[in-house]
Backbone as a chain_set.jsonl record, in Angstrom:
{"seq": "XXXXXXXXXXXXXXXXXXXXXXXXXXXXXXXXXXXXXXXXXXXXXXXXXXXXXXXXXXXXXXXXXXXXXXXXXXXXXXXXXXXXXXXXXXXXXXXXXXXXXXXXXXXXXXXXXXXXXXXXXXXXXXXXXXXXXXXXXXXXXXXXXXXXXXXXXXXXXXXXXXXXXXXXXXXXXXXXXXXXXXXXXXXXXXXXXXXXXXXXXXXXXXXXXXX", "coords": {"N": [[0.819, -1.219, 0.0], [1.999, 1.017, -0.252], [2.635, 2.155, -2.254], [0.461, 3.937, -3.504], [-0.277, 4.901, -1.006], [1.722, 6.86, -1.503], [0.97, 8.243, -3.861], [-1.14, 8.964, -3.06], [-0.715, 10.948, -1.157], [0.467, 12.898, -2.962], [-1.146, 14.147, -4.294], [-2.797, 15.257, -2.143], [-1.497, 16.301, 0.297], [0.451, 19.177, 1.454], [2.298, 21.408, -0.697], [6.41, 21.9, -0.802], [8.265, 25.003, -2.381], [10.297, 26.18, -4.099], [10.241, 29.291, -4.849], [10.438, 32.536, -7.011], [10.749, 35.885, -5.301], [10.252, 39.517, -5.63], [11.109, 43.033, -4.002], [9.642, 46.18, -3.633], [11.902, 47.497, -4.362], [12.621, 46.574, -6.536], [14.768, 44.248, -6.127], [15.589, 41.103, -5.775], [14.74, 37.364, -4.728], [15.063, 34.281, -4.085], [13.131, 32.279, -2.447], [11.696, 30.0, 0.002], [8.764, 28.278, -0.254], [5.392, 27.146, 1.347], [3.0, 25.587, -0.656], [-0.188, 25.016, -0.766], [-2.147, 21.801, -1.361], [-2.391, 19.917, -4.272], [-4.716, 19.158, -5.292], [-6.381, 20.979, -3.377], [-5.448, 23.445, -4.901], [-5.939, 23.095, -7.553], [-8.918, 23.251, -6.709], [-9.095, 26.229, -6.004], [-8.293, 27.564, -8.132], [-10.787, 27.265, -9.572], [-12.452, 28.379, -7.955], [-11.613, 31.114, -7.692], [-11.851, 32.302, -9.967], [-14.581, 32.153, -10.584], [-15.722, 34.131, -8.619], [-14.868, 33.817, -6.082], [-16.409, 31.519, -4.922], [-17.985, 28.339, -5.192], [-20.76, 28.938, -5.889], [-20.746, 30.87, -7.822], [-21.536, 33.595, -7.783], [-20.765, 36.315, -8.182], [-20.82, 39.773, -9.792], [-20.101, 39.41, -13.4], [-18.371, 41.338, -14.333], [-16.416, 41.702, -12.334], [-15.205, 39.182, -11.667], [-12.469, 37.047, -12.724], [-12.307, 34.953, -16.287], [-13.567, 32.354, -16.858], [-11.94, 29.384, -16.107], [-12.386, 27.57, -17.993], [-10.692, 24.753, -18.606], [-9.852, 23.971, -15.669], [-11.695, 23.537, -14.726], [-13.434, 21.334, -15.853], [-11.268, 19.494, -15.281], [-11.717, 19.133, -12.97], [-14.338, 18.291, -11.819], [-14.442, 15.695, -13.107], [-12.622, 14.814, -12.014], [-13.293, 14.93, -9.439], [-15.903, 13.703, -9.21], [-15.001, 11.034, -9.399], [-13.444, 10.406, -6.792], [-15.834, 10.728, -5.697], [-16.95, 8.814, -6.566], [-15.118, 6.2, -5.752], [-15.594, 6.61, -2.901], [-18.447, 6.131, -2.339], [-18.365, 3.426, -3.581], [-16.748, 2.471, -1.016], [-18.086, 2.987, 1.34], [-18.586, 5.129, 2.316], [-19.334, 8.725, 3.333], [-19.421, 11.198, 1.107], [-17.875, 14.264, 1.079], [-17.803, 16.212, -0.684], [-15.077, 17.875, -0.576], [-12.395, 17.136, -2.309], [-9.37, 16.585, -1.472], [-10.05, 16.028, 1.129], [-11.918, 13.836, 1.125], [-10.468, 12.038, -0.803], [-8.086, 11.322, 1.301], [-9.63, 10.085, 3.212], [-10.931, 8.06, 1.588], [-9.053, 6.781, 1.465], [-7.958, 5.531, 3.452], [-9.886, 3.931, 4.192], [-9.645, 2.044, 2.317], [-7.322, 0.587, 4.215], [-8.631, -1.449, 5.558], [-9.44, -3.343, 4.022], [-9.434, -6.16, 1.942], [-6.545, -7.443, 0.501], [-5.76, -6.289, -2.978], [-4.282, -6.32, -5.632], [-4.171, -5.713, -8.283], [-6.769, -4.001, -8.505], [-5.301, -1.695, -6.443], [-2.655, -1.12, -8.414], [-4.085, -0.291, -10.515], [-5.262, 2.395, -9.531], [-3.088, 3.812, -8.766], [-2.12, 4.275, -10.449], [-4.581, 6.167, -11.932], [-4.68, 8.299, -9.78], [-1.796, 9.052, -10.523], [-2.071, 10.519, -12.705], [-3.986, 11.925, -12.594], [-2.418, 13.967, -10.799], [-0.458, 14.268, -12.232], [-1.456, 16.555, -14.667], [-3.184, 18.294, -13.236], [-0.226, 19.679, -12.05], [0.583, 20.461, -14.516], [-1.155, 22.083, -15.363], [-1.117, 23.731, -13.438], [2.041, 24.732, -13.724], [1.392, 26.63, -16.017], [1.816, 29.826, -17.42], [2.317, 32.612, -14.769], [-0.752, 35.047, -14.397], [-1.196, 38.105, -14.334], [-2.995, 41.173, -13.692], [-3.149, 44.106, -14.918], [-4.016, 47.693, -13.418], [-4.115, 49.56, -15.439], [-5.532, 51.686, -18.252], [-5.635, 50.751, -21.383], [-2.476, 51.868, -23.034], [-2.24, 52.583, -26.051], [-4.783, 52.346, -27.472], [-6.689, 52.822, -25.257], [-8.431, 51.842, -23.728], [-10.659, 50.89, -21.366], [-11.777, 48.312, -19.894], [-12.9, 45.017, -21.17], [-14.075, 42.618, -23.412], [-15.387, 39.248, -23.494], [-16.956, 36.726, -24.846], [-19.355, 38.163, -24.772], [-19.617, 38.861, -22.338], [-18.601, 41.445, -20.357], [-15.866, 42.765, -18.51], [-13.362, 44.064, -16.348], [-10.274, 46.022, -16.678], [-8.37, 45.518, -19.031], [-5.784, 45.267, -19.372], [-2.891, 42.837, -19.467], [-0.299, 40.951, -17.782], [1.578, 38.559, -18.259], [4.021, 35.749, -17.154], [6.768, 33.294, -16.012], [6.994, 31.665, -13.601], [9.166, 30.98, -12.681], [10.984, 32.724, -13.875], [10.42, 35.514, -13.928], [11.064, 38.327, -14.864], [12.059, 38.254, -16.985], [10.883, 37.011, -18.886], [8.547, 38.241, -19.266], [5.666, 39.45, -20.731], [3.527, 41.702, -22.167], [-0.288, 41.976, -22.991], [-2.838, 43.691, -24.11], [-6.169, 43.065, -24.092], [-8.707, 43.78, -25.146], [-7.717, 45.206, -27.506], [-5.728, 44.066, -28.557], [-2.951, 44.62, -28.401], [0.867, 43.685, -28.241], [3.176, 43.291, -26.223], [6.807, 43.467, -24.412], [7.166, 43.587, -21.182], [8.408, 45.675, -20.071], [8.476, 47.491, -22.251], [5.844, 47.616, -21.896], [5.859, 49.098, -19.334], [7.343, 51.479, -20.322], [5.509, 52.749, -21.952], [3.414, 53.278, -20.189], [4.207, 55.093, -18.224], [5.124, 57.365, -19.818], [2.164, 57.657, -21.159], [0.981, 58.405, -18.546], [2.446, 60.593, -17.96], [1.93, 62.295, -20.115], [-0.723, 62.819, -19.139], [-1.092, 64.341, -17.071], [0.655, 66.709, -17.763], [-1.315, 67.761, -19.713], [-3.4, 68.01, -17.728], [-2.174, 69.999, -16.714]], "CA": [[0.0, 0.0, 0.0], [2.897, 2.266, -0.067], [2.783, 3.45, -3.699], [-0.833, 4.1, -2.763], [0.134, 6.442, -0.128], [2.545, 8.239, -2.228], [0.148, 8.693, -4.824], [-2.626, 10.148, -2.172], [-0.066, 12.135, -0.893], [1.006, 13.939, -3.977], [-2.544, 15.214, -4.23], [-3.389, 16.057, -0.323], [-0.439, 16.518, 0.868], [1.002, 20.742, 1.009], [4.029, 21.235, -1.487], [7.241, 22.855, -0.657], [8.641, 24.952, -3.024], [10.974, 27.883, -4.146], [9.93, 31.053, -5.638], [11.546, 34.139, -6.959], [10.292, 37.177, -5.328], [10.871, 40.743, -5.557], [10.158, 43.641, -3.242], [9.527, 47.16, -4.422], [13.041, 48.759, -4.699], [13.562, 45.566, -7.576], [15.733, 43.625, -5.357], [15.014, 40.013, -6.133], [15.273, 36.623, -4.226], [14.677, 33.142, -4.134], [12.717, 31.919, -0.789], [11.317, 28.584, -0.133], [7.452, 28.416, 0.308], [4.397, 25.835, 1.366], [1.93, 25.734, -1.495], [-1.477, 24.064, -0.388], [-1.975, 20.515, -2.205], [-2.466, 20.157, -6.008], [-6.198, 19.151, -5.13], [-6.935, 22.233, -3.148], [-4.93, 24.653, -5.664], [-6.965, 22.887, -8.473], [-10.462, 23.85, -6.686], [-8.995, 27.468, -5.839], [-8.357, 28.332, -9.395], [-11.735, 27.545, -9.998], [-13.095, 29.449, -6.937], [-11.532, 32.519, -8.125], [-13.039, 32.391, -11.838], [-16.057, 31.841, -10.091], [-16.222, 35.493, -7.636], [-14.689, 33.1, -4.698], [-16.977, 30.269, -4.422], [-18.926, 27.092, -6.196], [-22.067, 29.326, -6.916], [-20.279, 32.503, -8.881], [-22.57, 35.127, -6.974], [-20.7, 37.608, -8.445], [-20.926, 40.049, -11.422], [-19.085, 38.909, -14.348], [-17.182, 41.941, -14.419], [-15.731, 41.474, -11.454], [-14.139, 38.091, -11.755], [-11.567, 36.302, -13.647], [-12.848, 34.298, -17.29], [-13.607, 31.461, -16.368], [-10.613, 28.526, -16.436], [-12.845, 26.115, -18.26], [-10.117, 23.405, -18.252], [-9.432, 23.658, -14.689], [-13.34, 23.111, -13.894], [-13.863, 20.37, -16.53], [-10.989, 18.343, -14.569], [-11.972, 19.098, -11.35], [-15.492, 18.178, -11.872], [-13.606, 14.064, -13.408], [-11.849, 14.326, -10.722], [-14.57, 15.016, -7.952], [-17.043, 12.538, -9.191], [-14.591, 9.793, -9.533], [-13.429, 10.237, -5.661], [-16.715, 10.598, -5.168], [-17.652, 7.24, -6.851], [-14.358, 5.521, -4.785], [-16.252, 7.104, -0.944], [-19.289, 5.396, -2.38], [-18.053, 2.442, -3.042], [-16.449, 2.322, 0.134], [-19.361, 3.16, 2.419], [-18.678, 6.253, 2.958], [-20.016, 9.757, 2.322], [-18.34, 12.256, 0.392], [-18.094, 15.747, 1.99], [-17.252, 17.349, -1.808], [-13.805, 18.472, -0.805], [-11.497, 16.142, -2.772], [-8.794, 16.877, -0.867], [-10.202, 15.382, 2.18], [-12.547, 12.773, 0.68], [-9.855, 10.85, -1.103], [-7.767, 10.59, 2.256], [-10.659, 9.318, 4.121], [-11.23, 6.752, 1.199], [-7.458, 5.832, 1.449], [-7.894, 5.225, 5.004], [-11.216, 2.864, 4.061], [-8.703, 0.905, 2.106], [-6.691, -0.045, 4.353], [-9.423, -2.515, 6.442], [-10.395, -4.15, 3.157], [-8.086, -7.132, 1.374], [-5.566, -6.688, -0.441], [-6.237, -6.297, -4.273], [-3.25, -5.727, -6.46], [-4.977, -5.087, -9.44], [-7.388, -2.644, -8.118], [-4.262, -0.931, -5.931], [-2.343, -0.418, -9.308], [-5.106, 0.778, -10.957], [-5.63, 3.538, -8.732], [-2.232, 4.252, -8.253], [-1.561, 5.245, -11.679], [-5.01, 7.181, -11.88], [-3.675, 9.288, -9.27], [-0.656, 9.919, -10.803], [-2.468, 10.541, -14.22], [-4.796, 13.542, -11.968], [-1.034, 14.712, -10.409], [0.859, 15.42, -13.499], [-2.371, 16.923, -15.254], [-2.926, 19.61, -12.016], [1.131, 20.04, -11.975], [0.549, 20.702, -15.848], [-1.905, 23.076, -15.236], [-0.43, 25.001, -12.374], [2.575, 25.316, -14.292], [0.941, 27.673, -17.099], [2.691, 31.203, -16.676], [0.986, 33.085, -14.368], [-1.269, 36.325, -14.934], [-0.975, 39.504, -13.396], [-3.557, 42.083, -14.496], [-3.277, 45.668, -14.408], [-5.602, 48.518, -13.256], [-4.276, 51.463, -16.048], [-6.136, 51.943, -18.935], [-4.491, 50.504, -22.206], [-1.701, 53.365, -23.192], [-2.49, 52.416, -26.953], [-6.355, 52.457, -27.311], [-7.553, 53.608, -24.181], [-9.372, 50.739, -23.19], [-10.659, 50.701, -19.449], [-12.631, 47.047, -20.012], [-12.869, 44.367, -22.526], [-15.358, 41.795, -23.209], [-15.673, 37.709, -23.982], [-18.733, 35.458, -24.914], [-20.443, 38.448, -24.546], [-19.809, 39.111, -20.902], [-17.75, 42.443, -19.517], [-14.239, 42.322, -17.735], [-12.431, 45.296, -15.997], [-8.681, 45.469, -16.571], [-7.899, 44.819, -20.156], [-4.207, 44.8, -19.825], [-2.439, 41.677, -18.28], [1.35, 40.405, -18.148], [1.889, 36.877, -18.576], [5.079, 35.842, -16.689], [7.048, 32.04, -15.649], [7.725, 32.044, -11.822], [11.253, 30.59, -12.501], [12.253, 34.036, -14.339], [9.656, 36.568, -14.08], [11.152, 39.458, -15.725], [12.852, 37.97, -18.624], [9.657, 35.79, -19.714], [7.262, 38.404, -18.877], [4.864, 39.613, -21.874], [1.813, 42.408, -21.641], [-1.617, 42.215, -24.068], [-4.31, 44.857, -24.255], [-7.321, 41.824, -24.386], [-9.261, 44.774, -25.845], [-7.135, 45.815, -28.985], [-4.611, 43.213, -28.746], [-1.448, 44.703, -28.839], [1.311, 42.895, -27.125], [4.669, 44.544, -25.756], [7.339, 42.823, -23.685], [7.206, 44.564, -19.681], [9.638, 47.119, -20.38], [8.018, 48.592, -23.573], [4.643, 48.519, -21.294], [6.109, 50.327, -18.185], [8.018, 52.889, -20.912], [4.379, 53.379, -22.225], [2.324, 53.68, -19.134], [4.548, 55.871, -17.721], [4.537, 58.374, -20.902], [1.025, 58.041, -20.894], [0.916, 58.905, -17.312], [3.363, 61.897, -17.889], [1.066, 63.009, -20.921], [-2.014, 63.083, -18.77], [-0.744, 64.821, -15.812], [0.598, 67.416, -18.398], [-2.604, 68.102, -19.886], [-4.353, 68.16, -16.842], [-1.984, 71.32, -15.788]], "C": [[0.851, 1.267, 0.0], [2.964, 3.263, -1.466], [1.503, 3.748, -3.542], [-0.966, 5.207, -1.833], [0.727, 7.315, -0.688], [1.452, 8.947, -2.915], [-1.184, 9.48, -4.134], [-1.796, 11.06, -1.727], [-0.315, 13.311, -1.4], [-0.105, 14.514, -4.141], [-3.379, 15.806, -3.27], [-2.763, 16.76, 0.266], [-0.044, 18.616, 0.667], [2.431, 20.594, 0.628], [5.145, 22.288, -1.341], [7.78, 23.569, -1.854], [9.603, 26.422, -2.973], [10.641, 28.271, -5.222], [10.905, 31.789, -5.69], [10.255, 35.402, -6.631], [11.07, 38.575, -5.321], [9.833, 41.869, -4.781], [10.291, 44.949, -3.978], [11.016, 48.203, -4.755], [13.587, 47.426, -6.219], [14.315, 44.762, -7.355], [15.12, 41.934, -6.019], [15.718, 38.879, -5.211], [14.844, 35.406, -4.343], [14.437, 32.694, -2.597], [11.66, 30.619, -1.115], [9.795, 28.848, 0.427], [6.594, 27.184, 0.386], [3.358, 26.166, 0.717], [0.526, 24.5, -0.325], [-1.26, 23.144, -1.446], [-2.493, 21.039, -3.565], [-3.931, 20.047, -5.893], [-6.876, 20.501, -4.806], [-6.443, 23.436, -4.052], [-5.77, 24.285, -6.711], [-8.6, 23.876, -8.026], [-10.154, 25.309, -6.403], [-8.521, 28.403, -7.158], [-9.562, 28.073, -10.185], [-12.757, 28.363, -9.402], [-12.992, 30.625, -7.219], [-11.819, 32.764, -10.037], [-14.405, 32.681, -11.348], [-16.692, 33.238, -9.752], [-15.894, 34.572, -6.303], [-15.299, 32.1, -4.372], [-18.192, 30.04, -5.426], [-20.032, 28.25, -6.925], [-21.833, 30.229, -7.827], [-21.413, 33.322, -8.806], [-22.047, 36.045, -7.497], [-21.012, 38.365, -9.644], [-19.635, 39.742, -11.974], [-18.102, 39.547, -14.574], [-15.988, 42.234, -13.376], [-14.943, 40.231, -10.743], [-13.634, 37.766, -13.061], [-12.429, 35.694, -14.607], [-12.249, 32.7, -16.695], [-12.532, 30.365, -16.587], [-11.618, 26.834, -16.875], [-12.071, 24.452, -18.161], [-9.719, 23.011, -17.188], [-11.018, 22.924, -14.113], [-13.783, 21.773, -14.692], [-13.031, 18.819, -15.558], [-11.281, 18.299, -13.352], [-13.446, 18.412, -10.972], [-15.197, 16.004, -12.466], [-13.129, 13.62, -12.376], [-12.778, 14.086, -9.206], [-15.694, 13.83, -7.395], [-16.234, 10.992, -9.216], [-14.379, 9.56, -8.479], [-14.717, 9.992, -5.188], [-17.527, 9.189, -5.116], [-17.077, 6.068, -6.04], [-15.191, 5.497, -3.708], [-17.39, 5.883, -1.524], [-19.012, 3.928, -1.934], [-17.477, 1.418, -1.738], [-17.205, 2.304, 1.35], [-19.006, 4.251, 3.27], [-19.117, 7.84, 2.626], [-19.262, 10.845, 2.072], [-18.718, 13.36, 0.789], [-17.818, 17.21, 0.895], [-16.136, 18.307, -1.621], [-13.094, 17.36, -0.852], [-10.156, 15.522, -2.2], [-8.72, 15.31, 0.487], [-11.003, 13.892, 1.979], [-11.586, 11.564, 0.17], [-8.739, 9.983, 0.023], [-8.619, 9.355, 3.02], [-11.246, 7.776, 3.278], [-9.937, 5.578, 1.096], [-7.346, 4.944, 2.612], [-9.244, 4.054, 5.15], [-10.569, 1.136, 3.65], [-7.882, -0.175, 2.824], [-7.172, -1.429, 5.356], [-9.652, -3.498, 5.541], [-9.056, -5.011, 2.375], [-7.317, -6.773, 0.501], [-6.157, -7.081, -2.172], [-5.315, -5.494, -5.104], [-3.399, -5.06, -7.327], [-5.319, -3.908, -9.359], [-6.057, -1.186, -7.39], [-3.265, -0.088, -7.367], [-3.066, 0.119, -10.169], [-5.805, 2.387, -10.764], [-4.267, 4.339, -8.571], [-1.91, 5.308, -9.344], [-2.981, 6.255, -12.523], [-4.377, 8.213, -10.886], [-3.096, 9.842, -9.166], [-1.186, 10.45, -11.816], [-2.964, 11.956, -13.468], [-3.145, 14.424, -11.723], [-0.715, 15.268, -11.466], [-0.756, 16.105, -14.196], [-2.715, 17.756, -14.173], [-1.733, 20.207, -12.511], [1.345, 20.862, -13.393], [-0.1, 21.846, -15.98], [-1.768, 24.524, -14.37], [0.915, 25.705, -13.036], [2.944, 26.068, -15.5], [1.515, 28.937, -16.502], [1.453, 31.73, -15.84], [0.402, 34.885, -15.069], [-1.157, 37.048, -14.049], [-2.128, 40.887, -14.134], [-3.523, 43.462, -13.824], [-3.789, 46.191, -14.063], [-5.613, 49.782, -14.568], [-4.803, 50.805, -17.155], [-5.115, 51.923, -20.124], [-3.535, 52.012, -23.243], [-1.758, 53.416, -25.004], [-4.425, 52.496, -27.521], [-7.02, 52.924, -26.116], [-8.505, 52.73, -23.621], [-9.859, 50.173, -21.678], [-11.529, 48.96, -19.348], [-12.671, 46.591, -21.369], [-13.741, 43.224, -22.506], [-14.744, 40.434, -23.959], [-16.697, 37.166, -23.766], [-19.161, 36.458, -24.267], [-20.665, 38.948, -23.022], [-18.356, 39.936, -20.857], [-16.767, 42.103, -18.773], [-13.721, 43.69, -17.834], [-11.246, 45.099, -16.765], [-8.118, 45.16, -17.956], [-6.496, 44.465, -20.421], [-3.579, 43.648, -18.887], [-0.686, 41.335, -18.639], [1.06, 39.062, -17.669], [3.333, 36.563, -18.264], [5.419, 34.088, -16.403], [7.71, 32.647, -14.38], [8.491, 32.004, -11.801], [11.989, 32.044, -13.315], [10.919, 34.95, -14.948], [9.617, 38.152, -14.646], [11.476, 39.134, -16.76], [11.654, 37.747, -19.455], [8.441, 36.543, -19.618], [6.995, 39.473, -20.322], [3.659, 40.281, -21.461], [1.093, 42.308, -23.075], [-2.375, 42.765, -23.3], [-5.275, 43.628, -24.808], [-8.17, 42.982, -25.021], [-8.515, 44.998, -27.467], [-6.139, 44.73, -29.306], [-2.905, 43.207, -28.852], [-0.688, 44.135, -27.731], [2.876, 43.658, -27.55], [5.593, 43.606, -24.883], [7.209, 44.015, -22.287], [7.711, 45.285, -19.877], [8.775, 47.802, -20.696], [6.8, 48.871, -22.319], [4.8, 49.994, -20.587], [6.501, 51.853, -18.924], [6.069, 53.436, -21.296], [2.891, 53.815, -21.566], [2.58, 55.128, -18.821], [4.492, 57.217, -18.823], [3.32, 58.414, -21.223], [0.729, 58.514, -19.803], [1.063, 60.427, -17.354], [2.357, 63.016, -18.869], [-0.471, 63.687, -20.035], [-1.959, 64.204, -17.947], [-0.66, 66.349, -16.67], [-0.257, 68.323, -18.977], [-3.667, 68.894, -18.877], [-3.483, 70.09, -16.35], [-2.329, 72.313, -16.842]], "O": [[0.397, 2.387, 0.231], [3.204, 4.453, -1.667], [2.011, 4.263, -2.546], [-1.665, 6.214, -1.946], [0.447, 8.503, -0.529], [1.072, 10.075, -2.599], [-1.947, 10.319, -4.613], [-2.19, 12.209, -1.926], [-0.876, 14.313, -0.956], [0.015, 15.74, -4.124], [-4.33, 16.575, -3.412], [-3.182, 17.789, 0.795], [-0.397, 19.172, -0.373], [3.373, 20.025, 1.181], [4.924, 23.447, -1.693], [7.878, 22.725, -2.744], [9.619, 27.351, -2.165], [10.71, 27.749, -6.334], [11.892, 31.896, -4.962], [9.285, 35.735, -7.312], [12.266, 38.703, -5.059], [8.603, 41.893, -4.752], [11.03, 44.932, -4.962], [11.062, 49.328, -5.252], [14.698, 47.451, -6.75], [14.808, 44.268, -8.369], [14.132, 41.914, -6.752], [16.882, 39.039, -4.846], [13.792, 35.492, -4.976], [15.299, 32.728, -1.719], [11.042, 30.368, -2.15], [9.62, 29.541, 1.43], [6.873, 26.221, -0.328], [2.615, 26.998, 1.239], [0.614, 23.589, 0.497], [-0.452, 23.375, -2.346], [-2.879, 22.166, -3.878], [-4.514, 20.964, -6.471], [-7.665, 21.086, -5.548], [-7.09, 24.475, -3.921], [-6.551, 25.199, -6.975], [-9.179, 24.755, -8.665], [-11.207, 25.919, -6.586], [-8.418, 29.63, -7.176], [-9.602, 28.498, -11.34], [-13.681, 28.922, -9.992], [-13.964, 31.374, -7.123], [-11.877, 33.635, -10.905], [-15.174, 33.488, -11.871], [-17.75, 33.631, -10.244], [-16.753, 34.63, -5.423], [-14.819, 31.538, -3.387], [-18.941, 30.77, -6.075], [-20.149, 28.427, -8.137], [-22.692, 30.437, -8.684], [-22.12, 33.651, -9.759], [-22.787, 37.027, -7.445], [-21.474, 37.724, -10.588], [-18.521, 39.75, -11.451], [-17.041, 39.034, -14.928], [-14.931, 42.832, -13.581], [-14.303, 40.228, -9.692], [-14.107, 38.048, -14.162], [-13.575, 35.671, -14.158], [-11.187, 32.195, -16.332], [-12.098, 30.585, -17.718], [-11.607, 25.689, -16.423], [-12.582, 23.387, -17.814], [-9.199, 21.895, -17.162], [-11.232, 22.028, -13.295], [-14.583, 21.079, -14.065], [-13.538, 17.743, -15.241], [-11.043, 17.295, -12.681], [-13.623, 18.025, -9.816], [-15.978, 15.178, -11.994], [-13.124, 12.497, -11.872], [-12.776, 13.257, -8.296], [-16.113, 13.346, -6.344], [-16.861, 9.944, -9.061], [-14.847, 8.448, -8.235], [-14.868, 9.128, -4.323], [-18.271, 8.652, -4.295], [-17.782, 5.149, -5.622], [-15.633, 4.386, -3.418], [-17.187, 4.73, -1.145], [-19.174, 3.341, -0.864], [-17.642, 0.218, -1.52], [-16.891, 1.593, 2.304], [-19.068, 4.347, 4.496], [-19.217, 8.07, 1.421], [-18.491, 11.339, 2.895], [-19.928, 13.562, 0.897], [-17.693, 18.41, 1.14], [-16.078, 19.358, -2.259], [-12.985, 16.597, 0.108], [-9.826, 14.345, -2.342], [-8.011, 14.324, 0.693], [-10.675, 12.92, 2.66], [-11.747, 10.399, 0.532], [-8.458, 8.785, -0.023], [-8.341, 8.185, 3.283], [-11.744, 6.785, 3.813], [-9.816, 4.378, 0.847], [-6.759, 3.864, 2.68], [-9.454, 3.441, 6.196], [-10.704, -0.013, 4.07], [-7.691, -1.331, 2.447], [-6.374, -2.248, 5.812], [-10.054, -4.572, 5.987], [-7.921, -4.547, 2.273], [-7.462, -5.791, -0.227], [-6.872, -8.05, -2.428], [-5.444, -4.285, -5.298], [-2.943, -3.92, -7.411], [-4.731, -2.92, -9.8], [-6.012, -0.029, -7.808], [-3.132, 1.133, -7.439], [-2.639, 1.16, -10.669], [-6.482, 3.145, -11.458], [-4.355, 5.523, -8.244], [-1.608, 6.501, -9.309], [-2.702, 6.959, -13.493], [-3.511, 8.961, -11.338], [-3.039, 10.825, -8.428], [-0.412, 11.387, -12.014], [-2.378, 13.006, -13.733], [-2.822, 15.379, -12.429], [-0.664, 16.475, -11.702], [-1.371, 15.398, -13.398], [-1.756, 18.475, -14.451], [-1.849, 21.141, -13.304], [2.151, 21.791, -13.446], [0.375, 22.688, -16.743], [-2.094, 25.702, -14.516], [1.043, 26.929, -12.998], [4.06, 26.237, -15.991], [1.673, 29.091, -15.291], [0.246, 31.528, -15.972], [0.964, 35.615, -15.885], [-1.006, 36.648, -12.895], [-1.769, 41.421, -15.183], [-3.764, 43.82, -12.671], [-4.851, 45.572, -14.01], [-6.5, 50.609, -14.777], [-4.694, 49.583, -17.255], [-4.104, 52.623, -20.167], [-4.068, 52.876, -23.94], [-1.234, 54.455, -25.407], [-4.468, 53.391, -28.365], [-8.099, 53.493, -26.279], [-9.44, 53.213, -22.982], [-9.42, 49.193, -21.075], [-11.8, 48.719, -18.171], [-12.557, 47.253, -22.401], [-14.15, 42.888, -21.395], [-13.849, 40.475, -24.803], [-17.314, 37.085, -22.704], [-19.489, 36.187, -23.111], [-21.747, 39.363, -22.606], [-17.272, 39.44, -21.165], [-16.814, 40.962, -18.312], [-13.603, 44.369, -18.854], [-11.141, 44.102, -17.481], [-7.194, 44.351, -17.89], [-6.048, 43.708, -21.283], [-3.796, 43.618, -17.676], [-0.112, 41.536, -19.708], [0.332, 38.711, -16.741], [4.097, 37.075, -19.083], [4.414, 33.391, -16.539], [8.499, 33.566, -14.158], [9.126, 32.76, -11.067], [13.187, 32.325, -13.333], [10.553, 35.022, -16.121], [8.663, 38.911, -14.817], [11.12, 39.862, -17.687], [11.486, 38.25, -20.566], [7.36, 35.978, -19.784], [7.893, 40.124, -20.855], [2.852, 39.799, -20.666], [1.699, 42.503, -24.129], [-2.621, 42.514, -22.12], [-5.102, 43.259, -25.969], [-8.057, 42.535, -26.163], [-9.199, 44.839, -28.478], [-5.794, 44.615, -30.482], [-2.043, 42.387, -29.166], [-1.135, 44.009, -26.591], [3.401, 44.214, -28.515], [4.883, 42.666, -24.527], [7.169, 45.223, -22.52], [6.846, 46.158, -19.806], [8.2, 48.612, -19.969], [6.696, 49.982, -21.799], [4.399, 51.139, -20.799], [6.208, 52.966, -18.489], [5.587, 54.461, -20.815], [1.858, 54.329, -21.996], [1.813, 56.081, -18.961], [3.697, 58.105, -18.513], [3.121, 59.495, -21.776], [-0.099, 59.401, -20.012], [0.254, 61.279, -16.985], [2.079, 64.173, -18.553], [-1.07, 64.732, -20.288], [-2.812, 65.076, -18.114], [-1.559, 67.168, -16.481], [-0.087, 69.535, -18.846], [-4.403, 69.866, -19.05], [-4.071, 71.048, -15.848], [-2.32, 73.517, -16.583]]}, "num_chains": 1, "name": "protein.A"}
């Protein structure tokens, strides 16, 4: 039952890791941090698409577009733990997280079954790298200024409103080199630099004006 445990681990378990951060004078560092599990980071990048939680109470323009492929696996993933608890005789509490421990822990009263054990083991890993795959998409960062090329204070998809049209797209392992801004409104795309040179001369222009 030990590859069994690993494999519940890797998806319950909280992951250590190192980051590069930087504080506001530009300084930069590498510091070691505890991510929450791949299960719970899965359902929290669908929580925040959502407006913070399952029902998406909020207005549309005030959350993230939705991460359809994070909710399609999370929703494979949910019902299949959920189908394991069943089978087990036990009842699922719809946090995955905790449900698949508690069915790991069902396991271990019931006979051994090789078959079934590697069967599960290497779903498990199949959900792991497919999270891990998913988490490690660059991340987003979205702006609040108003695109310095069109002027664009909001931008729209399928029909539904979104603040913020400008975003940088960055890789945690080298966040300035790799980082990339689009205007989701007009589309133009700039590497970070060019943005900041063109915020800030839009900035400088406005201010100007205004005196």
């Amino acid at each position: 039952m030990s590859d069994l445990l690993s494999a519940v681990d890797a998806l319950t378990q909280p992951v250590r890791s190192m980051v590069i951060q930087s504080n506001d004078a530009g300084i930069t560092c590498t510091s070691p941090v505890v991510l929450p599990s791949l299960l719970e980071r899965l359902q929290a990048s669908i929580q925040s698409s959502m407006g913070g939680s399952s029902s998406g109470a909020s207005l549309a323009s005030e959350r993230a577009p939705l991460d359809t492929g994070a909710l399609f696996e999370a929703m494979k993933i949910t019902a299949q733990i959920d189908s394991w608890c069943h089978s087990a005789k036990i009842m699922p509490t719809h946090q995955p997280a905790n449900d698949l421990r508690a069915w790991y822990v069902a396991t271990l009263s019931r006979p051994a079954d090789e078959a079934r054990e590697d069967f599960c083991v290497k779903q498990l890993g199949k959900w792991a790298r497919s999270i891990e795959a998913m988490m490690d998409r660059p991340r987003e960062k979205e702006l609040p200024d108003d695109c310095p090329t069109c002027g664009a204070k909001e931008w729209w998809k399928a029909g539904e409103r979104y603040h913020h049209p400008l975003i940088v797209r960055y890789r945690p392992d080298d966040p300035v080199g790799s980082a990339t801004a689009m205007c989701r409104f007009c589309e133009k795309v700039w590497n970070a630099r060019e943005l900041a040179f063109e915020l800030e001369g839009h900035a400088a222009g406005q201010v100007a004006e205004a005196g």
